[in-house]
C-alpha positions in Angstrom: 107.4 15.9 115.2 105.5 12.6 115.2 108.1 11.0 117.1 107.6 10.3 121.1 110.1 12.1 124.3 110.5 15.0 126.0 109.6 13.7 129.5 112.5 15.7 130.9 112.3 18.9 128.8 115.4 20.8 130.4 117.9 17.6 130.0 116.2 16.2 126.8 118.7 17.0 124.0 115.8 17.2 121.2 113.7 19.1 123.5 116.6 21.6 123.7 116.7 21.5 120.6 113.2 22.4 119.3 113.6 25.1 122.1 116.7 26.6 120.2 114.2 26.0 117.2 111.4 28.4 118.8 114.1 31.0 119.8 114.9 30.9 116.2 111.3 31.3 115.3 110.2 28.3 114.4 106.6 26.9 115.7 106.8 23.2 116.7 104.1 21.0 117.0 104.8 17.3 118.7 103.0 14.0 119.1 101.3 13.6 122.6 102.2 10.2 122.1 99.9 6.9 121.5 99.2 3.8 123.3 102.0 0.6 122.6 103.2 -2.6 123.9 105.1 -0.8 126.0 102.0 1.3 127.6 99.1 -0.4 126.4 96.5 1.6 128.2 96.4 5.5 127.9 96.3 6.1 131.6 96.9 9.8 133.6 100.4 11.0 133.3 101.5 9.2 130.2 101.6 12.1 127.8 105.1 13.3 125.6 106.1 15.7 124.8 105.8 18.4 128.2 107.8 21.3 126.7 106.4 24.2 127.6 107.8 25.7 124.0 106.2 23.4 121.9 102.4 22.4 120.9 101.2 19.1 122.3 98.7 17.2 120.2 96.1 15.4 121.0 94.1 13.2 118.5 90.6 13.0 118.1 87.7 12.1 115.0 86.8 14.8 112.7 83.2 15.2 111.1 84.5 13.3 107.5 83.4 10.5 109.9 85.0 7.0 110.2 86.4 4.9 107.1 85.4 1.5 106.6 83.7 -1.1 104.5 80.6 -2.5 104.5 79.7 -6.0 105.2 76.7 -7.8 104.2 75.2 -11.1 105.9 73.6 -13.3 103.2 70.2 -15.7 103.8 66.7 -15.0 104.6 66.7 -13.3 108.2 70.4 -12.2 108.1 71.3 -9.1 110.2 71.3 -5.6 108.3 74.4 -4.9 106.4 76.7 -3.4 109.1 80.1 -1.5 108.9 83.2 -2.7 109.7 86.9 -1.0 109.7 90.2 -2.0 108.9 92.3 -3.4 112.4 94.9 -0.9 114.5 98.2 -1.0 111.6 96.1 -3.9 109.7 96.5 -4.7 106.0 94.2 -2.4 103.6 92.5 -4.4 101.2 92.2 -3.8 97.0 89.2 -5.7 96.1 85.9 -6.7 97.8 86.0 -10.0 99.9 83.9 -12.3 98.2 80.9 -14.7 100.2 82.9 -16.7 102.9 81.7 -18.6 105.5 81.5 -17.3 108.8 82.8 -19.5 111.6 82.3 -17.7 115.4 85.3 -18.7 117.3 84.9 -21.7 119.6 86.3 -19.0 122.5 84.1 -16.6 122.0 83.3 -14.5 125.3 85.9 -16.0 127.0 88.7 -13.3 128.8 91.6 -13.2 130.4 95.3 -14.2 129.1 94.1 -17.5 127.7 90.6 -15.8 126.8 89.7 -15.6 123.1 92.8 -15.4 120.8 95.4 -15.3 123.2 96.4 -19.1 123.1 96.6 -21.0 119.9 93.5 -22.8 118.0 93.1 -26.0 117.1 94.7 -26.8 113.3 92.3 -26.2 110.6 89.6 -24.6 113.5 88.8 -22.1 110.6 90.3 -23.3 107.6 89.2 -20.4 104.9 86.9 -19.1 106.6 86.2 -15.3 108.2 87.4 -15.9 111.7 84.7 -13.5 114.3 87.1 -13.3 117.8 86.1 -11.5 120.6 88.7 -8.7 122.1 88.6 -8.5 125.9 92.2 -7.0 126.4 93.7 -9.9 127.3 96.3 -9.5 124.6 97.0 -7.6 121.5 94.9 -7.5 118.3 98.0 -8.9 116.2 97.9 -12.0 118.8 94.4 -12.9 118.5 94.7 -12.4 114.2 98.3 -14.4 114.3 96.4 -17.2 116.1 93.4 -16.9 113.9 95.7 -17.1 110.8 97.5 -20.0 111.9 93.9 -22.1 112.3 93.4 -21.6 108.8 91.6 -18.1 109.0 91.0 -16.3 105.6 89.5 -13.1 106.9 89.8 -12.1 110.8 86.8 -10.0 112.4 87.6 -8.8 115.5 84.2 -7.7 117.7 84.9 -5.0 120.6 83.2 -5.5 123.7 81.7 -2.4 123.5 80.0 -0.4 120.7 83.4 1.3 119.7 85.3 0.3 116.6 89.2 -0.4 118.3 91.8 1.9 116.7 94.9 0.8 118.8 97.0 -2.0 118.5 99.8 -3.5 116.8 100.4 -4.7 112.7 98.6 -7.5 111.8 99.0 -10.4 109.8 99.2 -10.2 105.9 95.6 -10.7 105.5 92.4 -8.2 105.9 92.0 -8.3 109.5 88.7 -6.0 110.2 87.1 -4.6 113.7 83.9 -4.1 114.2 81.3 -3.1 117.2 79.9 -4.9 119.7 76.0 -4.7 118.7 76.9 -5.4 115.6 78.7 -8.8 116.3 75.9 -9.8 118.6 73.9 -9.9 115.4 76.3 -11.3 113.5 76.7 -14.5 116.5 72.9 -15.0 116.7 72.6 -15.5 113.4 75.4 -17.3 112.2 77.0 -19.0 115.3 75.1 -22.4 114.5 77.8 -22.3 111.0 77.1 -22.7 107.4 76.4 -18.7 106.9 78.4 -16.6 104.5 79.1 -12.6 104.5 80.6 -10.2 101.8 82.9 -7.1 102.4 82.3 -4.2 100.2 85.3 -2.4 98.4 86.3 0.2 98.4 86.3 2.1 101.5 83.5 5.1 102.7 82.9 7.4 105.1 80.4 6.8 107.6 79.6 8.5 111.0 81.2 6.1 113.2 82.0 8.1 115.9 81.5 11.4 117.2 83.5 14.0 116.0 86.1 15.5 118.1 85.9 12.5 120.1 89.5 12.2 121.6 90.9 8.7 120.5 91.3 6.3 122.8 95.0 5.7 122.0 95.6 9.2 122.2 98.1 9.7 125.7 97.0 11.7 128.5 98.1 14.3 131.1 98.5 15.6 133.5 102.6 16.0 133.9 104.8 16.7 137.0 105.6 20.1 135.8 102.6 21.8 136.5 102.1 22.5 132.6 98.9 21.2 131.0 99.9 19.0 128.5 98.4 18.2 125.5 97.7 21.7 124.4 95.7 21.1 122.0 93.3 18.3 119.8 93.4 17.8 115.9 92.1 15.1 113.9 94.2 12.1 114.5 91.9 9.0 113.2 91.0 7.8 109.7 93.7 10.2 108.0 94.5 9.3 104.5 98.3 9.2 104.7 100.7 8.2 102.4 103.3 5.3 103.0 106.0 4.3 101.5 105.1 0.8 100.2 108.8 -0.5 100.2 108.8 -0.6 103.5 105.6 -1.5 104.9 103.8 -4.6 104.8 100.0 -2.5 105.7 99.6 -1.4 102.1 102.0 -3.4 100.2 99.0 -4.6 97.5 98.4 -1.0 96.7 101.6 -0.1 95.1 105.0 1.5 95.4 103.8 4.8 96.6 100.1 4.5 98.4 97.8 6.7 100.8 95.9 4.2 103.4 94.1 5.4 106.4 96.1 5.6 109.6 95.3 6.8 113.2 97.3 8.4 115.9 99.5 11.4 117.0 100.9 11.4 114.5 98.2 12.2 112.2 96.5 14.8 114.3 100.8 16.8 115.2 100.8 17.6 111.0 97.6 19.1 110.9 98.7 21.6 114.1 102.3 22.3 111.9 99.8 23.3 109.3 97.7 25.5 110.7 100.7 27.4 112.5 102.0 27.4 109.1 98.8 29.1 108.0 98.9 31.5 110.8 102.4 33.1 110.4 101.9 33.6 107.4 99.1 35.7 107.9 100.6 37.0 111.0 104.4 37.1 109.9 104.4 39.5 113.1 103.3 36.9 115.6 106.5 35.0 117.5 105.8 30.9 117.6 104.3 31.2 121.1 102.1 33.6 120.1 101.0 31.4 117.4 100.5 28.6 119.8 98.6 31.2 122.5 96.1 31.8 119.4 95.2 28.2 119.0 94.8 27.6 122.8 92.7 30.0 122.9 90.0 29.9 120.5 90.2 25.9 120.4 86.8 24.4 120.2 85.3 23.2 123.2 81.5 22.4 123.1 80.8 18.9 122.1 84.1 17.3 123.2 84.3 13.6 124.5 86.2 11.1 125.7 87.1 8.1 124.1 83.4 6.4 125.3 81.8 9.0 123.4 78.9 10.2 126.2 81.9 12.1 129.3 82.8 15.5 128.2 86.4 15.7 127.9 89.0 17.2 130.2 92.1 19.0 130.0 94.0 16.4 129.8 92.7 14.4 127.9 92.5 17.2 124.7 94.3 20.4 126.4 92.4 23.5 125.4 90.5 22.1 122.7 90.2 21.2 119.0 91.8 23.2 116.5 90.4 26.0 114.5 92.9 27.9 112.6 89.7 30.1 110.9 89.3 31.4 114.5 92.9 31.3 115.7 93.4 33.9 113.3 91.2 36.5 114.6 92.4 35.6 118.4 92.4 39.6 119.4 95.2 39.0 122.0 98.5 36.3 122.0 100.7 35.7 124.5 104.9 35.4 124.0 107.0 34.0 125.9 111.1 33.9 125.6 113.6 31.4 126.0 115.2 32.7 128.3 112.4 32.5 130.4 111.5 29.0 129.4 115.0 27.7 130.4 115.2 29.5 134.2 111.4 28.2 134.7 113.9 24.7 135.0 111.8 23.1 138.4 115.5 20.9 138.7 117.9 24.0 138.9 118.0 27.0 141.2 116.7 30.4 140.0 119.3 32.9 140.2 117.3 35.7 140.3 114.8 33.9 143.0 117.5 31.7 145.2 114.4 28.8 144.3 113.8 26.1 141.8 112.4 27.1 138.3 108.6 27.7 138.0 106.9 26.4 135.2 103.7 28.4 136.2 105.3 31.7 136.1 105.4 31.0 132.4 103.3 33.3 130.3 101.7 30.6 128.7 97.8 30.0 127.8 96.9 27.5 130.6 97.6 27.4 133.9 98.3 24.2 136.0 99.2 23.7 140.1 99.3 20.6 141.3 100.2 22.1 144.9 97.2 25.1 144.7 97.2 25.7 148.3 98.1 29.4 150.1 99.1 29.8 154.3 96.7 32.1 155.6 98.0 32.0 159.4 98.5 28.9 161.3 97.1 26.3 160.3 94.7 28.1 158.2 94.8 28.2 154.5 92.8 28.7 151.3 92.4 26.2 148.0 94.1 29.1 145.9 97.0 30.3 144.5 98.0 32.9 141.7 99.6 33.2 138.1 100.7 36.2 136.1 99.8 36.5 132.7 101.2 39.1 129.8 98.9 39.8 126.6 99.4 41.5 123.4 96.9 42.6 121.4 96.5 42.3 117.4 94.6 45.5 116.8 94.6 48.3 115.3 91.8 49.8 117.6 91.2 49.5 121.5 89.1 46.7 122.9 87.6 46.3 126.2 87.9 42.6 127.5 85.7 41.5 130.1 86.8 38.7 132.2 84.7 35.9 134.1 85.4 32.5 135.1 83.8 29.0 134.6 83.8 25.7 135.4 84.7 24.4 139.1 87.2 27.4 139.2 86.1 31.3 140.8 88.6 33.8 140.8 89.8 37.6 139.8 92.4 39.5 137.6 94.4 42.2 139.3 96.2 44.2 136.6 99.3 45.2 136.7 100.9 47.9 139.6 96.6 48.2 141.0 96.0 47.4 144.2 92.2 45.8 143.9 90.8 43.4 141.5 88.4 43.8 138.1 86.5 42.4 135.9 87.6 43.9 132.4 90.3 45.8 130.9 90.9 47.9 127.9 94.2 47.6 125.5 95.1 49.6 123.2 96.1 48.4 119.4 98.9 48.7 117.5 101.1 46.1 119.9 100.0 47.3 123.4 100.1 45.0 126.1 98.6 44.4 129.5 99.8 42.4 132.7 97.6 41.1 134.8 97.3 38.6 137.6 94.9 35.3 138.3 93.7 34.8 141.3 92.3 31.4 141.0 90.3 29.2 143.3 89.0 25.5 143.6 85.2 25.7 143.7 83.2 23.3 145.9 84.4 20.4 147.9 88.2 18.7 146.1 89.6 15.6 146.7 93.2 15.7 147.6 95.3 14.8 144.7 92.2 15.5 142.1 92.3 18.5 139.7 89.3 21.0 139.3 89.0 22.5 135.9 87.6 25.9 134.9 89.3 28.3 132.8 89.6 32.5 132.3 87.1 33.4 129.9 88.0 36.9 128.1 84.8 38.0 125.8 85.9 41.5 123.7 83.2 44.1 123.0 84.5 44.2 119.2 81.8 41.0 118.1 84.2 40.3 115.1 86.6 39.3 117.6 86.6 35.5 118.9 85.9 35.0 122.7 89.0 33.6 124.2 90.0 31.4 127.0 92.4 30.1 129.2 92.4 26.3 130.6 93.1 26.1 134.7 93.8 22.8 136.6 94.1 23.0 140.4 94.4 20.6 142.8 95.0 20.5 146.7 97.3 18.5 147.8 96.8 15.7 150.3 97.6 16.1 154.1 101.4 15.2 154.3 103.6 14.8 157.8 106.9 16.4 157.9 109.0 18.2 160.8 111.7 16.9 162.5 112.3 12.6 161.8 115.8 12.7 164.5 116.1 14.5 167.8 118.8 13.8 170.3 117.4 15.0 174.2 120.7 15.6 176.4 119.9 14.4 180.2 122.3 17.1 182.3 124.4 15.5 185.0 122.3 15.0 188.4 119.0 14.6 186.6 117.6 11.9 185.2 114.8 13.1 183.2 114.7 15.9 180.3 112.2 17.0 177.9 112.7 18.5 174.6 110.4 20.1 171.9 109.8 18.5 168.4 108.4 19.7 165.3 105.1 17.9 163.6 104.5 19.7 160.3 101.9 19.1 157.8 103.2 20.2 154.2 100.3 19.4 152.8 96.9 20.4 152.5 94.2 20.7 155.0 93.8 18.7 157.9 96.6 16.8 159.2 95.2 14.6 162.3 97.8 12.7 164.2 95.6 10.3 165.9 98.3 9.4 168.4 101.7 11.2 168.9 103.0 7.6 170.8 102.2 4.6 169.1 103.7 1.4 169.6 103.2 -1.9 168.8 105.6 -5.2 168.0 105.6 -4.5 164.0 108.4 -3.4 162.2 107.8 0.6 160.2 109.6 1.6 157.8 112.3 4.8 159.2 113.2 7.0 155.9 117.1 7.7 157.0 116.6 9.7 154.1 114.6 10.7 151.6 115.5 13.2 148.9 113.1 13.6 145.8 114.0 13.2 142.5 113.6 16.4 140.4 113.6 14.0 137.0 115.8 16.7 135.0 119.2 17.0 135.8 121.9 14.6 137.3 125.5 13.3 137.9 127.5 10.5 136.3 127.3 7.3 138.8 129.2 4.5 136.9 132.3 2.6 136.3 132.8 2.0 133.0 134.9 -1.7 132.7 136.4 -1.1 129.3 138.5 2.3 130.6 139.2 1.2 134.1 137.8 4.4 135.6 134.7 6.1 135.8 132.6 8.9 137.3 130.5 8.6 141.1 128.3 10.4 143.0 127.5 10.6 146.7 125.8 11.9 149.2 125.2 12.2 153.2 123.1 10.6 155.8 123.4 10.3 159.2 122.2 6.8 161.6 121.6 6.7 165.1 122.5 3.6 167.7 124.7 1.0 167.7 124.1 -1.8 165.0 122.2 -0.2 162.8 121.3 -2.2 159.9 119.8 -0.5 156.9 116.7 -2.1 155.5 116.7 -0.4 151.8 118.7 1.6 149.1 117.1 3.2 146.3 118.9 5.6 143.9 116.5 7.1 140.6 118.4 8.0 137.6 118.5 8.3 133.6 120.7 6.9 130.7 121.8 9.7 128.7 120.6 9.9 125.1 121.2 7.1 122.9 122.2 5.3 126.2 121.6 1.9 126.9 118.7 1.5 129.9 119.5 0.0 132.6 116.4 -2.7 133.1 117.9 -3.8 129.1 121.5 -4.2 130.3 122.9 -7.7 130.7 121.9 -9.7 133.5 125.1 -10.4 134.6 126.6 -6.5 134.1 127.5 -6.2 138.4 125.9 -2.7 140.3 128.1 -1.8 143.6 127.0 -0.2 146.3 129.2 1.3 149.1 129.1 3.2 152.3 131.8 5.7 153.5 132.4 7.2 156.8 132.6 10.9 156.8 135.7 13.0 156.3 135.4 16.6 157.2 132.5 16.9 154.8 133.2 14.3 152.2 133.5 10.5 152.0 136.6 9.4 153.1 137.5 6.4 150.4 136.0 6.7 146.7 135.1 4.0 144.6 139.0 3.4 142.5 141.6 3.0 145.4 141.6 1.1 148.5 143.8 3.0 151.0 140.7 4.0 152.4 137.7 1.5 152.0 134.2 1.7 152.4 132.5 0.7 155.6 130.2 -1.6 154.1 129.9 -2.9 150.3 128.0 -5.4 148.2 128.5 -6.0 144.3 125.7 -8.3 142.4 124.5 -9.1 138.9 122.0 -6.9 138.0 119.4 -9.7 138.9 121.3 -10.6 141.9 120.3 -11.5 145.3 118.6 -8.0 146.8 119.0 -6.0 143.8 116.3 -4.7 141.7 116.6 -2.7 138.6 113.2 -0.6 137.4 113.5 0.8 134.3 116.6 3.2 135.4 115.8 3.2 139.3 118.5 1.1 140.8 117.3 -0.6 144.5 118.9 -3.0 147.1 116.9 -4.6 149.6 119.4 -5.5 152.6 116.7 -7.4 154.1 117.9 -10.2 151.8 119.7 -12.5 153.1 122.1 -12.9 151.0 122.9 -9.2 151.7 125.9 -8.5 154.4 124.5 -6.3 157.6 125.2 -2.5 157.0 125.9 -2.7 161.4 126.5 1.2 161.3 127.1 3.3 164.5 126.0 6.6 165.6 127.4 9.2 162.5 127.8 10.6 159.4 128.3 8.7 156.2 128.2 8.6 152.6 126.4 6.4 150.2 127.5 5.6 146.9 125.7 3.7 143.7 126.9 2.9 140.7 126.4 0.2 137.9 129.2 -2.0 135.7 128.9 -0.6 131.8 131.0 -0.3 128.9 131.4 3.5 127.0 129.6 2.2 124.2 126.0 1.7 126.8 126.1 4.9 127.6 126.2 5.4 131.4 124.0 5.7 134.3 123.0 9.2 135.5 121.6 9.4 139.1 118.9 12.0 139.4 119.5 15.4 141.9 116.8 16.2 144.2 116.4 19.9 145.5 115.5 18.4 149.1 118.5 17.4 151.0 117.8 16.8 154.5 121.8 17.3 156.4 124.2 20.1 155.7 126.4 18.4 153.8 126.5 19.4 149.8 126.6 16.4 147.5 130.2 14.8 146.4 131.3 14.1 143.1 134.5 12.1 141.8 135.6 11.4 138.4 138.0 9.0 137.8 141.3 9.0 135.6 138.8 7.6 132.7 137.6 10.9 131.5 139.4 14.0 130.6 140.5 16.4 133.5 139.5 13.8 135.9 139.4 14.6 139.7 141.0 11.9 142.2 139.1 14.0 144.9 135.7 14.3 145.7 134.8 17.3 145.1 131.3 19.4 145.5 128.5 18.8 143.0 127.2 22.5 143.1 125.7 24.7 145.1 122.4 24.8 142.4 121.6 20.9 143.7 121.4 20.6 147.8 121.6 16.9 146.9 121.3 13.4 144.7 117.9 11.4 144.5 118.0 9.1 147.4 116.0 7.0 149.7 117.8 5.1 152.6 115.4 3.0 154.7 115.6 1.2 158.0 113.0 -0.9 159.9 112.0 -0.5 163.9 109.9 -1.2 166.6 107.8 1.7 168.0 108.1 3.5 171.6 109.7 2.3 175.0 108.9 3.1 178.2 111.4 5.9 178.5 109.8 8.2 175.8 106.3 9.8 176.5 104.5 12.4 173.8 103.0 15.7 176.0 100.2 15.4 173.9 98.0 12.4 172.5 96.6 13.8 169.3 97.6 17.0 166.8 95.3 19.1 164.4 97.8 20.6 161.5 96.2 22.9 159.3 97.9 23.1 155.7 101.3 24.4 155.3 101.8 24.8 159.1 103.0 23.4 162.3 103.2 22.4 165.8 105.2 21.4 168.9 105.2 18.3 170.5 106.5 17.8 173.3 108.9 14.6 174.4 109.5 13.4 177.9 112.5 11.2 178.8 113.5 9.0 181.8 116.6 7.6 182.0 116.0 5.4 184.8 114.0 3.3 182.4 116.5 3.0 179.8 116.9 -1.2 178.7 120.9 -0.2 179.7 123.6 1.8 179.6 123.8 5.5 179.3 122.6 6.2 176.1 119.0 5.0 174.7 117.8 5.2 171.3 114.5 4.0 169.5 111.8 5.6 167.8 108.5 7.9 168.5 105.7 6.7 166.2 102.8 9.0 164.9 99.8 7.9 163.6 98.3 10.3 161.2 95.8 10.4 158.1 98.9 10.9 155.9 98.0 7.9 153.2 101.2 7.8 151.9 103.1 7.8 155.4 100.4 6.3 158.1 103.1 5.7 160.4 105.8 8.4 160.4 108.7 7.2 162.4 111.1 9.8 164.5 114.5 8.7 165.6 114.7 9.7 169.5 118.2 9.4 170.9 118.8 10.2 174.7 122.0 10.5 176.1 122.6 10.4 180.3 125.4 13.0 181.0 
């Protein structure tokens, strides 16, 4: 499947559907995805395809080497002929390129958005002659060649900064538009820059050794993914592939005939070459399930020699998952791994587990890698260890018992613990014919790990039958950062006759190890940011949130928060969500198309108005454009800054209420789905209502379900930290991971600014980095 998706694997509707595929015992293989205008770098976490039920693909080189052409400089003292390759999607030549002049570009070495290429050339700049530009990133290959073109260019050379050939980019102009490195260019500009030189390009193509093979392509996406899954799984040749295109349709080989085979690079060359070799596979092991298939090429993918895209770093696991493909030794894998679908769709991290009360798993799968992102275990309080644990089922393919030893390497120790023992080994025998053994992982980060990094080391199983392929298993942990939770509202109650009361609160760290509050009462004259709440998005399931103009009804969702004070005014709104598929996307709707937001008050558990009659109305409201004043649409995530003036005060009182998003769309856009979290922090389930619009429509609100505790929400509010009246017990705090202490809070209503009720907010200072300042809401209230 050489087509990108399946971010959201358990809402996806083709990832559903090449899960139903794999239940029905087919083996999928799908396009990790390539660099584009739309994600023109391939930076961490911008892999497809994160099914756990298909096969990932990486691309890399292969040992046929590189094709290209060779170009040679003419004159006495010219540079040695040199190679040079057709650009990312450029046109593929049928005859040689005759003696042109070279003319070096007048920008040469120049960068940035107006650097070399990027703005037009003067007319006639390079009028038929073989324009040498210098790439810098500034902007696409087909820009600088369009711009070359249109100064009169004949040929377009485009020199990398670096000695790489490029091999991403867009389709170029309708002429040959070539790439080559940057030592070679240097050569090329010291000898020819002063003008009147001429060079030939030789056709037709070759091979040469161009790049190191199994080199992962630089265009080739990378993980990791949020669902602890390592993603790619896997590396196959993806660059220089003799493909065929259909010449009717494409403009990059149109000279070459109706019906051609040009080289092409990407994903999408290396995802048929994994379809093949499970092709090969099952059908010498018409026994083996399509997981099992995938488990074989996991495991015996080659490793040694591996780079990334700069040819010299060994490669990671998520840059090329296990490896590179070889089916020769994937069919002699001694053990494979299955894994149903059943299992695959209740390991769902955005539903409850109804056999666990939890969210779905994704590392409880019995797959052939092993990912945690969170890889952290309580010990006591506030003492942990950098480990955690998987389970893992094999199966082996032998007729005969084999003893496996097991051992672990990279920056990863650990043990196996089989299955109903009690103490760990280092080996195991299975017997053939089918048997199968359980075991678990006990895996550790080695050395010192940097919060938020991964450590990589893998299970290494080595079987005392030599004729059998040692196998092994991919692990990525990391430990997470120090993170302050607890309490974030208290209300102190002052009895009658007193005018002082203290009350306990609760610092957590939910993180890893060591939270340090630096000081439990800070306060200065500088607005923080409050989360009123904060639920997660779970970025797989959701609720319809939208009005739909063109059927005068619609579908909402809503959920709780609660506010503290009198005049509370609400600083920001931000709801994540999804188009369904086929759907229009939000950040491509109309300008003018108008998003609502509205706040309830609470009625006996649910809001009291909804968003299609007015007996009841909201609180507070405020429609706008989608580029209106305050609202901000990112990609589907819909946000409202209230600081804007333009944006009426929420002026909210102590209570409950309910906030509701939802854009203007027609049925034909699709709809906007707002994402469920499985954090919720009040007691109040999450409300749905759908209008008269859709079949069996509600005119209640009524409960979402009890599997989501709430929507994907964050409600934010600015103060000013501590007040005479509020004193911390205790000037500094040591959390340990995954633990948590009491604070204590001192209150004196004497020194209150008025009244009988004060209410303001407790700072802590912490080495949180993504929450420096944690703000607690402290109300106290003189009986």
């Amino acid at each position: 499947f050489s087509i990108s998706g399946g971010a959201n694997p358990w809402t996806d509707t083709t990832s559903l559907a090449f899960l139903s595929a794999a239940n029905a015992g087919i083996f999928v293989a799908a396009a990790g995805g390539n660099t584009s205008t739309t994600v023109p770098v391939a930076l961490p976490g911008t892999v497809n395809h994160n099914e756990p039920w298909v096969t990932t693909v990486a691309a890399g080189y292969h040992t046929g080497g590189s094709l290209g052409f060779l170009s040679t400089v003419d004159g006495a003292g010219a540079p040695a002929p040199f190679n040079v390759k057709p650009a990312p999607g450029g046109y593929q030549i049928s005859a040689s390129v005759p003696s042109t002049e070279i003319k070096v570009s007048p920008n040469y070495a120049v960068s940035g958005a107006s650097g070399d290429g990027c703005v037009a050339y003067p007319a006639g700049t390079f009028s038929g002659k073989i324009a040498l530009v210098q790439y810098f990133g500034g902007c696409g290959t087909a820009t600088m060649a369009t711009n070359a073109v249109a100064a009169g260019a004949a040929v377009v050379l485009i020199a990398n900064t670096v000695d790489v050939y490029l091999n991403s980019g867009a389709v170029q102009p309708v002429i040959p538009v070539f790439v080559t490195t940057a030592t070679s260019a240097a050569a090329l500009v010291a000898y020819a820059g002063g003008g009147g030189k001429t060079a030939s390009i030789a056709y037709p193509a070759y091979r040469f050794l161009g790049a190191i093979p199994d080199e992962t392509a630089d265009f080739s996406l990378l993980g990791p993914n949020p669902y602890n899954l390592i993603k790619p799984d896997v590396q196959a040749p993806g660059v220089n592939i003799i493909a065929a295109f259909n010449s009717a349709v494409s403009t990059t080989v149109a000279p070459l005939g109706a019906a051609s085979a040009a080289p092409d690079d990407g994903t999408s060359m290396a995802t048929p070459h994994t379809a093949g070799a499970g092709a090969l596979l099952a059908g010498m092991h018409p026994d083996w399930t399509p997981m099992e298939v995938k488990s074989a090429l996991m495991m015996t993918a080659k490793e040694t020699g591996l780079v990334k895209p700069n040819g010299t770093t060994a490669s990671d696991f998520f840059d090329r998952g296990s490896g590179s493909i070889h089916v020769d030794l994937a069919t002699k894998s001694g053990l494979v791994m299955n894994e149903t679908g059943a299992n695959m769709t209740a390991a769902n991290p955005g539903k409850t587990n109804a056999a666990t009360g939890k969210p779905g798993d994704p590392t409880s799968l019995n797959l052939a890698s092993m990912q945690n992102s969170s890889c952290i275990t309580s010990t006591g309080p506030n003492t942990s260890t950098n480990s955690c644990s998987f389970t893992r089922t094999v199966r082996s393919t032998q007729i005969d018992s084999v003893k496996w030893t097991a051992s672990f390497a990279g920056n990863v120790t650990g043990s196996i613990t089989l299955d109903g023992a009690t103490t760990s080994t280092t080996s195991f025998t299975i017997g053939g014919h089918g048997s199968t053994q359980k075991f678990a992982i006990n895996a550790a980060a080695s050395g010192a790990l940097v919060a938020g990094t991964y450590a990589f080391g893998e299970l290494v199983l080595t079987p005392s039958n030599t004729a059998l392929t040692t196998l092994h298993l991919p692990i990525a942990l990391s430990v997470p950062a120090p993170t302050i939770g607890g309490n974030v509202a208290i209300v102190i109650d002052i009895p009658n006759g007193s005018t002082t009361a203290t009350a306990t609160l609760n610092v957590a760290n939910t993180g890893g190890p060591t939270l340090n509050v630096t000081n439990t009462n800070f306060g200065d004259a500088v607005p923080h940011v409050y989360p009123v709440l904060n639920q997660v998005s779970q970025a797989s399931n959701g609720f319809y949130s939208v009005y739909f103009t063109n059927a005068g009804g619609g579908a909402y969702a809503a959920d709780d928060f609660q506010v503290y004070g009198t005049g509370v005014n609400l600083s920001k709104i931000s709801a994540p969500g999804f188009v369904p598929s086929g759907g229009t996307a939000l950040s491509a709707l109309p300008t003018s198309q108008m998003i609502r937001f509205r706040i309830y008050a609470d009625n006996a558990g649910a809001p009291a108005g909804d968003p299609e009659h007015t007996a009841v109305p909201p609180v507070w409201s405020y429609s706008a454009a989608r580029n209106g004043a305050g609202v901000t649409v990112t990609g589907n995530t819909i946000a409202l800054n209230l600081t804007n003036a333009a944006v009426p005060p929420t002026n909210l009182s102590t209570g409950r209420y309910w906030v509701e998003v939802n854009p203007e769309e027609t049925t034909a856009q699709g709809g906007w789905v707002q994402f469920v979290s499985n954090s919720t922090r009040f007691g109040n389930p999450p409300r749905s209502w759908a209008g008269p619009v859709f079949t069996g429509g509600d005119s209640t609100w009524d409960l979402l379900s009890t599997d989501y505790p709430g929507f994907a929400l964050r409600i934010e509010q600015t103060g000013t930290c501590g007040g005479a009246w509020l004193t911390a017990g205790t000037p500094t705090l040591t959390i340990g991971a995954l633990s948590s202490t009491a604070l204590s809070l001192s209150v004196d209503s004497t020194l209150f600014p008025s009244g009988t009720t004060a209410s303001g907010f407790l700072c802590l200072q912490s080495n949180d980095a993504a929450t420096p300042t944690q703000l607690v809401r402290v109300v106290a209230i003189q009986h």
